[in-house]
C-alpha positions as CSV (number, residue, x, y, z in Angstrom):
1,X,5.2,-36.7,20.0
2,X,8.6,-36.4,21.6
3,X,11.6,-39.3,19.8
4,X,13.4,-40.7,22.5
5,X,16.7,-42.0,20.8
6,X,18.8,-44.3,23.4
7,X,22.7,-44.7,23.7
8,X,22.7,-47.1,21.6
9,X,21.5,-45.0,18.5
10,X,23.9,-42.2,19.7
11,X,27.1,-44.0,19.7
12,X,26.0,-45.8,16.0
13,X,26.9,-44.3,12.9
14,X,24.4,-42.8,11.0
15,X,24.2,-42.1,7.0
16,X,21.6,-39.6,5.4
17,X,19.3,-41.0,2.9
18,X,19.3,-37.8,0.5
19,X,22.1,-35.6,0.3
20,X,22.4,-32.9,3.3
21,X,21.6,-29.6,1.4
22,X,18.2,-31.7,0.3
23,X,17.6,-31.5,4.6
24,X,16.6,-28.4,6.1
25,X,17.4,-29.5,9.5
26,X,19.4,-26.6,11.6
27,X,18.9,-24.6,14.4
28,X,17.3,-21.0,14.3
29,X,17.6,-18.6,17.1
30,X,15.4,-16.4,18.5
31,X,17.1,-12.8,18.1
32,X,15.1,-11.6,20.8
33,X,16.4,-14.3,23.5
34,X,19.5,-14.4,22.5
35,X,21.7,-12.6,25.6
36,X,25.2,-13.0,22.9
37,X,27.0,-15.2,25.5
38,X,28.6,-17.6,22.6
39,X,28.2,-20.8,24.5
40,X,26.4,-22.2,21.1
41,X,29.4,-20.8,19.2
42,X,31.9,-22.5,21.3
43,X,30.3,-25.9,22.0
44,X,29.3,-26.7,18.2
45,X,32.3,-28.4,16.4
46,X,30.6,-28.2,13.2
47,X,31.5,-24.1,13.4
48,X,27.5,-23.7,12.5
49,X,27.2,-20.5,14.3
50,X,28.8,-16.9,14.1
51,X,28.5,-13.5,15.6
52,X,26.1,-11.3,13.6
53,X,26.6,-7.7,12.9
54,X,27.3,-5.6,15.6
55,X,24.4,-3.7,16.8
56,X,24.3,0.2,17.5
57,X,23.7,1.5,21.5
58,X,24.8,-0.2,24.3
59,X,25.6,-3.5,23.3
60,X,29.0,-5.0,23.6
61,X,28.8,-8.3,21.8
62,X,27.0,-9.0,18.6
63,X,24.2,-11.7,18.9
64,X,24.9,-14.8,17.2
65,X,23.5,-16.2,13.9
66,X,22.8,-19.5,12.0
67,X,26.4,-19.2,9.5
68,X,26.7,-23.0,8.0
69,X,23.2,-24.5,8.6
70,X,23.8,-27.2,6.1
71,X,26.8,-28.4,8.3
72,X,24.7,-28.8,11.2
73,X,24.6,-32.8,12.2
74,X,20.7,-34.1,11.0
75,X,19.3,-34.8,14.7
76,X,21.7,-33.6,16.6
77,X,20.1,-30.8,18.6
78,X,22.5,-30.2,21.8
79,X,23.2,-26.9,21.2
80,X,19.5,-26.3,22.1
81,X,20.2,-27.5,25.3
82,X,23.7,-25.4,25.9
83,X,22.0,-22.1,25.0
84,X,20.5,-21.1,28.8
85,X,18.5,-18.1,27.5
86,X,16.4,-20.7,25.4
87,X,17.3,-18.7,22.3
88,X,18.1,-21.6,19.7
89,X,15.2,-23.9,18.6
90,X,15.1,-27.0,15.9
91,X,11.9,-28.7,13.7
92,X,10.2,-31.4,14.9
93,X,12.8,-34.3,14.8
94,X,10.3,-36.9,13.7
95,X,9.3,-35.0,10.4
96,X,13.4,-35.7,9.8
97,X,13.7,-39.4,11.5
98,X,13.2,-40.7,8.0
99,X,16.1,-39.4,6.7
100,X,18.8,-41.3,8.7
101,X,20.0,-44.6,9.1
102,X,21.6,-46.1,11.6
103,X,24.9,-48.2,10.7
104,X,26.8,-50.4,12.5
């Protein structure tokens, strides 16, 4: 099941139920489809991702990594959307919907 959230929810404030190290909500990627192009690096303002150890051969760029998971915004999953090689992926969001509340 798929949770639409409408602009309404996404311009209200939202406050956690439990404390954020309690949620395990963050992005993983895929090390095999990332392509090391940084776009999740420089889009996140939450400085959740890094660039992981450099790899031996012909590689230029180190593939990125999941740094700060805990500062990762519960819900927010855009980055999964900026990555074009499809390497970053989230939990189901309605196993974590429970967990927010919206504020006005």
């Amino acid at each position: 099941m798929e949770i639409i959230v409408s602009d309404h929810d996404k311009r209200r404030k939202r406050r956690l139920t439990v404390p954020r190290e309690q949620i395990e909500w963050y992005p993983a990627i895929d090390p095999d489809l990332c392509n090391s192009c940084s776009s999740c690096f420089d889009f996140c303002p939450k400085e959740v991702f890094a660039s992981g150890p450099r790899e031996e051969g012909l590689r230029c760029r180190p593939k990125m990594t999941v740094a700060e998971p805990y500062r990762c915004i519960v819900l927010c999953s855009a980055c999964e959307r900026i990555c074009a090689a499809g390497a970053i992926s989230f939990p189901p969001s309605e196993a974590f919907e429970h967990l927010v509340e919206y504020t006005d």
